[in-house]
Structures are given as structure tokens and as C-alpha cells.
C-alpha positions as CSV (number, residue, x, y, z in Angstrom):
1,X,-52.0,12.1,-46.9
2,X,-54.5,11.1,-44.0
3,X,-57.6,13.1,-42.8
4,X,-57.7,16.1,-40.6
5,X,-54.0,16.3,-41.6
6,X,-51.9,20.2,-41.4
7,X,-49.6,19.2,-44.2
8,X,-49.6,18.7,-47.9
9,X,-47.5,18.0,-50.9
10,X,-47.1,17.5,-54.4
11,X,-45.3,13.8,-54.4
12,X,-42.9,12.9,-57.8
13,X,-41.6,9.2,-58.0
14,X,-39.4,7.4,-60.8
15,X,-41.3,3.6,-61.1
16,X,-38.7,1.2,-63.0
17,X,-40.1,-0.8,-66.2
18,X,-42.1,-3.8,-65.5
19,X,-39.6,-5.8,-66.0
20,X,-37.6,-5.2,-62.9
21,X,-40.4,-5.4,-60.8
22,X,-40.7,-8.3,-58.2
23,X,-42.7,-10.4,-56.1
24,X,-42.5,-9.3,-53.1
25,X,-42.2,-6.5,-50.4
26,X,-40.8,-6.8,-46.8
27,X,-42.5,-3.1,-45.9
28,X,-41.4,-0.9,-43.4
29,X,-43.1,1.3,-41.3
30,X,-41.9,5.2,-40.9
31,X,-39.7,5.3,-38.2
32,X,-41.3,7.1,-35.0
33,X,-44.7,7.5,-36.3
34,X,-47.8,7.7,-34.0
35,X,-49.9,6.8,-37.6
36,X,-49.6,4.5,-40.3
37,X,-48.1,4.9,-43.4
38,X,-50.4,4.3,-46.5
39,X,-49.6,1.7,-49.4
40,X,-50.3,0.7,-53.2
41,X,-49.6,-2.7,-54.8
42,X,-49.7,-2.3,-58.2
43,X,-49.8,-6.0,-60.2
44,X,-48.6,-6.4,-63.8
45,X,-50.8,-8.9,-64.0
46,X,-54.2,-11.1,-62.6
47,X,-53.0,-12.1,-59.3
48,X,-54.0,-12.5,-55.4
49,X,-52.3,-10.3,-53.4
50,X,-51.6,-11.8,-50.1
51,X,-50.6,-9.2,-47.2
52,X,-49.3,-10.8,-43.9
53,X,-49.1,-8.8,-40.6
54,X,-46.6,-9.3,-37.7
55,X,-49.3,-11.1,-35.5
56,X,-50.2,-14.3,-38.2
57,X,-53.0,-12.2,-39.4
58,X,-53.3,-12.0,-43.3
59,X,-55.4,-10.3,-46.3
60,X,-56.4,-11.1,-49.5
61,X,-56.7,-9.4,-52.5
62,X,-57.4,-9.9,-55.7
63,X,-56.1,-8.3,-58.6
64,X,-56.5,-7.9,-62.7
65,X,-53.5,-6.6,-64.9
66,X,-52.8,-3.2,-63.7
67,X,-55.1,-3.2,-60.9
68,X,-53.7,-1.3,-57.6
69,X,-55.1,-2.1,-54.2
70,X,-54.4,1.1,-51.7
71,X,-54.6,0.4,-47.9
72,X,-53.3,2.1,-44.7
73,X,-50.7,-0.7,-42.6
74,X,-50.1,-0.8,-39.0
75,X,-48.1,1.3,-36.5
76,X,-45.2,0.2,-36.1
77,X,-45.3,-2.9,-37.7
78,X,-43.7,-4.2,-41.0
79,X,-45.7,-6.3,-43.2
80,X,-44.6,-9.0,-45.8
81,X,-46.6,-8.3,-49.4
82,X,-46.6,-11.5,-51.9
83,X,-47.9,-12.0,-55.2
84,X,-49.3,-15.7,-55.6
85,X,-47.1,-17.5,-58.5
86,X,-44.5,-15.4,-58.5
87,X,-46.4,-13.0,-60.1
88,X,-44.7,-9.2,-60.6
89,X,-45.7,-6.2,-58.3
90,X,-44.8,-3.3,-57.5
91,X,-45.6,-1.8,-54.1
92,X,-45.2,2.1,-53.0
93,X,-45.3,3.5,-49.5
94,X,-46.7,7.3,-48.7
95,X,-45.7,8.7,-45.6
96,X,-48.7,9.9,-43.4
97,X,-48.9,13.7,-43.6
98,X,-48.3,16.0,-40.2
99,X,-50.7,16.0,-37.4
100,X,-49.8,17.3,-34.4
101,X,-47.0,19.9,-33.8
102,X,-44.8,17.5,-31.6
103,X,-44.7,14.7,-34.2
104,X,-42.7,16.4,-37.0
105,X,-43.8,15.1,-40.7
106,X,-44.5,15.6,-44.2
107,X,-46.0,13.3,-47.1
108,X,-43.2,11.6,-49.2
109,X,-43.5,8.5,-51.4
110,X,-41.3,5.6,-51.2
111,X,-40.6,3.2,-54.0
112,X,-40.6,-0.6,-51.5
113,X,-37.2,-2.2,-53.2
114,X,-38.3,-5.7,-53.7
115,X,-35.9,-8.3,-52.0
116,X,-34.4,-9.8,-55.7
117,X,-33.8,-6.1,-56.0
118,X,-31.6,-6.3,-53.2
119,X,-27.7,-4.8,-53.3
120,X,-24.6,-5.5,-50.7
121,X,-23.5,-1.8,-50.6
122,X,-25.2,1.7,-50.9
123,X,-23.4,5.6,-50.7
124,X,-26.5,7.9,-49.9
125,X,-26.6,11.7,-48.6
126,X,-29.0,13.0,-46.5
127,X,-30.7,16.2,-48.1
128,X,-30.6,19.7,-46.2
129,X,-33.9,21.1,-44.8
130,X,-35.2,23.9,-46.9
131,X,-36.9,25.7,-43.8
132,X,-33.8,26.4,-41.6
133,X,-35.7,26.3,-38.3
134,X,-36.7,23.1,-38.8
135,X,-33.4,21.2,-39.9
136,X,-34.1,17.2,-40.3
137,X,-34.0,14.5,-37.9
138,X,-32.7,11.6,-40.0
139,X,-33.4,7.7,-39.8
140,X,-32.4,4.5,-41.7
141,X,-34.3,1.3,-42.0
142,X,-32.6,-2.1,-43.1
143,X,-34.1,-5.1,-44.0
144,X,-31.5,-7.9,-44.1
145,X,-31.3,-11.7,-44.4
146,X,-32.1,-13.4,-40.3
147,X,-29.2,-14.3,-39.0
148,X,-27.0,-12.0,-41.2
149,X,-27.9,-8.5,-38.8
150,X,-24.2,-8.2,-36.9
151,X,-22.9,-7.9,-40.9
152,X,-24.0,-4.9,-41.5
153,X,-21.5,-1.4,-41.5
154,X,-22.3,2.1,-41.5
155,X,-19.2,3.5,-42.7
156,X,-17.1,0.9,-41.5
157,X,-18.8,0.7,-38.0
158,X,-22.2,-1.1,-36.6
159,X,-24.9,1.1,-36.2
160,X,-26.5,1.8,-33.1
161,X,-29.8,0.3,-33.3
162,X,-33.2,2.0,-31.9
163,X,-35.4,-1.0,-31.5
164,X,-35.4,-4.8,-31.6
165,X,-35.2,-6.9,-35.2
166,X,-38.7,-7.4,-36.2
167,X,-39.3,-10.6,-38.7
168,X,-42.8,-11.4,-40.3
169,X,-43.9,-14.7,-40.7
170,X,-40.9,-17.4,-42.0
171,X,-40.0,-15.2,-44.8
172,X,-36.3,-15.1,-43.4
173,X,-36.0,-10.9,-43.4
174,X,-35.7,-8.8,-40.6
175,X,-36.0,-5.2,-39.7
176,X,-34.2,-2.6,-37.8
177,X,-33.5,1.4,-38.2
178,X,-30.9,4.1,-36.7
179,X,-30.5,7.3,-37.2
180,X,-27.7,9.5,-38.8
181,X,-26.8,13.0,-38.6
182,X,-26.4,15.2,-41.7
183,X,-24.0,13.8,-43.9
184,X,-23.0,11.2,-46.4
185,X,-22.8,7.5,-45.8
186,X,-21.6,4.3,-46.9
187,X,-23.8,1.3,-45.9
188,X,-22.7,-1.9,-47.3
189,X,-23.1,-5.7,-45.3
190,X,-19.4,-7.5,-44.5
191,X,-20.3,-10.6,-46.2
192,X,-19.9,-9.9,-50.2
193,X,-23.3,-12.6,-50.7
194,X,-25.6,-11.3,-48.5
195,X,-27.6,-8.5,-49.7
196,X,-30.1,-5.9,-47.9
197,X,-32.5,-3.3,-48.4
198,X,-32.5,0.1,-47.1
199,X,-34.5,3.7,-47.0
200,X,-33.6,6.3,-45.6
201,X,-36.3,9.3,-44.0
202,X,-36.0,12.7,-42.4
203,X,-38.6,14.8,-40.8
204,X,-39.0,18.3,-39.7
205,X,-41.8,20.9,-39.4
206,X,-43.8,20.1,-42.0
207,X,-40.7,19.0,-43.7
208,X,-39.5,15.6,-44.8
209,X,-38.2,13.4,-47.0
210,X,-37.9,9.5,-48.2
211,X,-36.0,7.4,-50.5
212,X,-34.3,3.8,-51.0
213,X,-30.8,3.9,-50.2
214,X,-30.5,2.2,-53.5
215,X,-31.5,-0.9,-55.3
216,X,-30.8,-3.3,-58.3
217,X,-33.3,-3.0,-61.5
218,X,-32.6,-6.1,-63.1
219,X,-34.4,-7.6,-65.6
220,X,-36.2,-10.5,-63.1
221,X,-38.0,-12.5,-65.7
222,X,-34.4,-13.4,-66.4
223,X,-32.8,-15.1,-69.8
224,X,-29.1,-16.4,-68.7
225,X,-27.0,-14.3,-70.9
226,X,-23.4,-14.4,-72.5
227,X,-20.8,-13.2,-69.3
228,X,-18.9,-10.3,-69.8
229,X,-16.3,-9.5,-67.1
230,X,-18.3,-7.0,-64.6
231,X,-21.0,-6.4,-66.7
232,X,-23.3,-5.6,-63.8
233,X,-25.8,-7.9,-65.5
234,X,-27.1,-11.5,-63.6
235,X,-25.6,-14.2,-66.4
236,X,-26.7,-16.9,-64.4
237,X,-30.8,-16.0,-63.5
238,X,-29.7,-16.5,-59.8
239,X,-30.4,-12.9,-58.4
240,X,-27.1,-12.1,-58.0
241,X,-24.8,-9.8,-60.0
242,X,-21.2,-10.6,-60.7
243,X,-21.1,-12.8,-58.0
244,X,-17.9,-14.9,-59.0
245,X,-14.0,-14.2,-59.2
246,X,-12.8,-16.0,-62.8
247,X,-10.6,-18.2,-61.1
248,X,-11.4,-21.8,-61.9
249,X,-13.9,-22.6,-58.8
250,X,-16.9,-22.4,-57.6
251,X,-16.8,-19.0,-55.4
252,X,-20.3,-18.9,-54.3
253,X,-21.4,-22.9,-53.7
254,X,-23.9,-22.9,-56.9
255,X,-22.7,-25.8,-58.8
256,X,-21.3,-23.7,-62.0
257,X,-17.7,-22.4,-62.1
258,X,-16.9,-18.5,-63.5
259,X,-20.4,-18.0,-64.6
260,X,-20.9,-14.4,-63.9
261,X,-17.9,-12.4,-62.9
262,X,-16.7,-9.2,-61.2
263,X,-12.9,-10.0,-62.1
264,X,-10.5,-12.2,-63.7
265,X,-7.7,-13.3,-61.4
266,X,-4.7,-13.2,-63.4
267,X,-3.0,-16.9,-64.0
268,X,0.2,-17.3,-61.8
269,X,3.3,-17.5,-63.9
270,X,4.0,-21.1,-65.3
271,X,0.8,-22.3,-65.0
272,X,-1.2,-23.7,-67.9
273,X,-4.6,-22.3,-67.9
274,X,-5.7,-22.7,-71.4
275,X,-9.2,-24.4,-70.8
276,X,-9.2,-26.2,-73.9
277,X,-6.5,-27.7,-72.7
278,X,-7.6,-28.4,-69.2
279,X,-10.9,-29.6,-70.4
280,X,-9.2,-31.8,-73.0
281,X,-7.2,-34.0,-70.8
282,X,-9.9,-33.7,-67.9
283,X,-9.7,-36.8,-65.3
284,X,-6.3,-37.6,-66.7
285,X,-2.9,-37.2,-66.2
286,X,-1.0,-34.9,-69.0
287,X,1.9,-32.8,-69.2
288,X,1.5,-29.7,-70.7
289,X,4.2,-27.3,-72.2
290,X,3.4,-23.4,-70.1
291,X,4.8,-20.3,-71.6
292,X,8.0,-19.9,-69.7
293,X,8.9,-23.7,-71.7
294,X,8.8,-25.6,-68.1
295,X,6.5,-28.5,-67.8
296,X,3.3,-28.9,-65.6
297,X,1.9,-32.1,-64.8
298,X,-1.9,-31.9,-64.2
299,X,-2.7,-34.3,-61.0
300,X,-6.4,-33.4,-61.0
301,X,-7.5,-31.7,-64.2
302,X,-10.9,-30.1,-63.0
303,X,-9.9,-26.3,-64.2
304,X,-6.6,-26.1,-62.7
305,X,-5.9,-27.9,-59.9
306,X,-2.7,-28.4,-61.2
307,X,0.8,-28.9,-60.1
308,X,4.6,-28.3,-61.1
309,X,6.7,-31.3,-62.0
């Protein structure tokens, strides 16, 4: 990938359906890299393609239905990539090939996890060289929410970061990377609502390697759906899966109560959770019979704020 490159290789990639694609890419450059990476936005429909550097600078493009635009980025520097209208996209990074002995590379393609796509935990392995003289330097870049950075845990620790967050534009995502020895991780973010993208890369010798971390594929041009307890599925159409503990509130601040769950906290003993009930005597004051045959008075009926009498 490149000209007057030394390496080459045959790249394989798993796209998800259209469906799961989204609308935007916070991209990352290769970590350590003297060159650019190259990148393809791929539209699932007409759209303009708007590509915004860290300096202000921006491109358009224009696209028909399943038109790709390819381009080589910056050194160094992420990039935000937007579809006008929320249009769908999908956007794939190739890692510049090898070009001088004391910068260790390889080609590798990298599917760009849009940020509805994002998750709150990954487990990932780092792959073994297959040329034991030149094992892998590893690295992991994160792409997280501004303001959320100090949240996130490699294995129950904060990574020691190699640069400074870099942000593009006001799109409220920032970027960091470290790197990892050989291994297996688990990278997850301390708060259970905020969620983050991740890759991890490894270079050696003409060696290397490149993949997400992990990512979502849910369907984004979402119908709200019937919950089932920890269905994995987003219910509710707010990018967020299983969000909500079944306990009568409001977990995460949207307005809607138990709409999309990951559990069901079990009722405590004598109280009257039957929600016809609840809802039937709903700003009133009732006494209702609970299983064990003692009586509950319900001082604010708004899904069981509820007291013994």
C-alpha cells in the first residue's frame, strides 16, 4: 500500500450489512508512523461526504449510492468523517505498507467502528508474530467521549498513555493510544454509560497486524422493539444496549422507566410490585394486600415508591 513501498499483502476484511453501518468516523492514525494511512468511505447512499482535519481544514465529497471515495489522511493526525443527513457510511483504514528498515510495517485493513457502534467493554488478544525474529511491538488506540478519558481501565488499571488527547473540531471524541505486551486484555470504561472505540495494531519486519478491539452491529435505522430481559438488542432507538436495571426508575436520565434491560432486580419481600396495580391506583393513596398477607400503603404510587404500614 503506498509507492516505492518493500512490503506487500493480500488484505481479507468482514464488512457488517448495511444496516449497521453509521454516520460517522472519528479515524485514527497508525500509531508511530512516519506516513499516512490510506482510507475508503463507502456510502449506502447519495450523499456529501464531509472530512474535517485537526487544523479546521475540511473536504468535500460527493457521493452516489455505493460510491467510495479513497484518499491518503495526515501523519499523525485523526480526522472526523460525516455523512450530510445522517446518511449511512462505512469507512475502512489500510495501513501504509513498509518503507524503510527502521520503521517496522506491514499493510493491514481496519474496519473504522463508527461511534453509535460504540461498546463499554472489550477482551482482545494480541496475535503472535509468524517470523520469530521479528516478534510484534503492540499498540492501542481509544477514542472516548471528552471529559470521560481518566474512565478508562486496561485490566483494571489506567493505561500509560504515549501522547496527549487529540479532539477534532466540536464533535466531543478524543484520542489517545498505549502499548501492551503480548497478551490478553480487558479494556472496558468505569462508567457503565459511557462507551469508546478501540483498535488495536502490531508491527514487526514486514509484519503486522490491525483490528477493532470490538464493536456493536446494531441495526441503526432503528424500529423500538418489544424488551426482552438482556436481549442485547437497543429497545428504545437510543444507541444504547440494555442500558436499564428493571427496577421501577429511571436508571439512565431518559425519561422512560425499564425500557431496555440487562436485569430484573428481584422485588423485596412484602412489597407489592404488580404494576397493574401500581398503575391502577397511581397519584392515590391505596392499600394493597402483598403476598406474605401484610398490608402496604402506597404514599407515592409512581412504580413503587411505596411504603409499609
Amino acid at each position: 500500500i503506498g509507492r516505492d513501498t518493500l512490503t506487500r499483502d493480500h488484505l481479507v476484511e468482514q464488512f457488517p450489512g448495511v444496516q449497521a453501518w453509521g454516520t460517522d468516523c472519528f479515524a485514527t492514525p497508525t500509531p508511530g508512523r512516519t506516513v499516512a494511512d490510506y482510507w475508503s468511505v463507502t456510502s449506502r447512499e447519495d450523499a456529501t461526504i464531509v472530512i474535517e482535519f485537526q487544523d479546521g481544514s475540511r473536504r468535500e465529497v460527493q457521493l452516489v449510492t455505493g460510491g467510495t471515495y479513497r484518499f491518503q489522511g495526515r501523519v499523525a493526525e485523526p480526522m472526523m468523517i460525516k455523512a450530510n443527513d445522517e446518511k449511512q457510511i462505512m469507512v475502512v483504514q489500510y495501513v501504509h505498507s513498509q518503507i524503510a528498515g527502521a520503521e517496522d510495517a506491514d499493510p493491514a485493513t481496519i474496519l473504522c467502528t463508527p461511534s453509535a457502534q460504540f461498546g463499554f467493554k472489550y477482551q482482545f488478544a494480541t496475535p503472535t508474530s509468524a517470523n520469530v525474529n521479528a516478534p510484534y511491538k503492540n499498540h492501542v488506540t481509544v477514542v472516548t467521549r471528552e471529559g470521560k478519558e481518566g474512565g478508562l481501565r486496561l485490566d483494571g488499571r489506567r493505561p500509560d498513555y504515549l501522547y496527549r488527547w487529540k479532539s477534532v473540531g466540536n464533535h466531543g471524541l478524543v484520542t489517545n493510544s498505549f502499548d501492551v505486551e503480548s497478551g490478553s486484555y480487558a479494556l472496558s470504561h468505569n462508567d457503565r454509560f459511557t462507551n469508546f472505540g478501540a483498535y488495536v495494531y502490531g508491527a514487526g519486519d514486514r509484519e503486522s497486524y490491525a483490528f477493532p478491539t470490538g464493536m456493536c452491529v446494531r441495526v441503526l435505522k432503528c424500529a423500538r422493539t418489544q424488551m426482552v430481559i438482556a436481549d442485547s438488542k437497543d429497545n428504545d432507538c437510543d444507541g444504547v444496549v440494555d442500558e436499564e436495571i428493571c427496577d421501577g426508575q429511571d436508571d439512565d436520565g431518559d425519561g422512560e422507566i425499564d425500557e431496555d434491560c440487562i436485569v430484573k432486580q428481584e422485588k423485596p419481600k412484602d412489597f407489592c410490585w404488580d404494576i397493574k396495580e401500581i398503575k391502577a391506583c397511581y397519584n392515590s393513596v391505596a392499600e394493597l394486600r402483598c403476598e406474605s398477607g401484610k398490608k402496604v400503603k402506597i404514599v407515592d404510587a409512581h412504580f413503587g415508591r411505596i411504603g409499609y404500614k
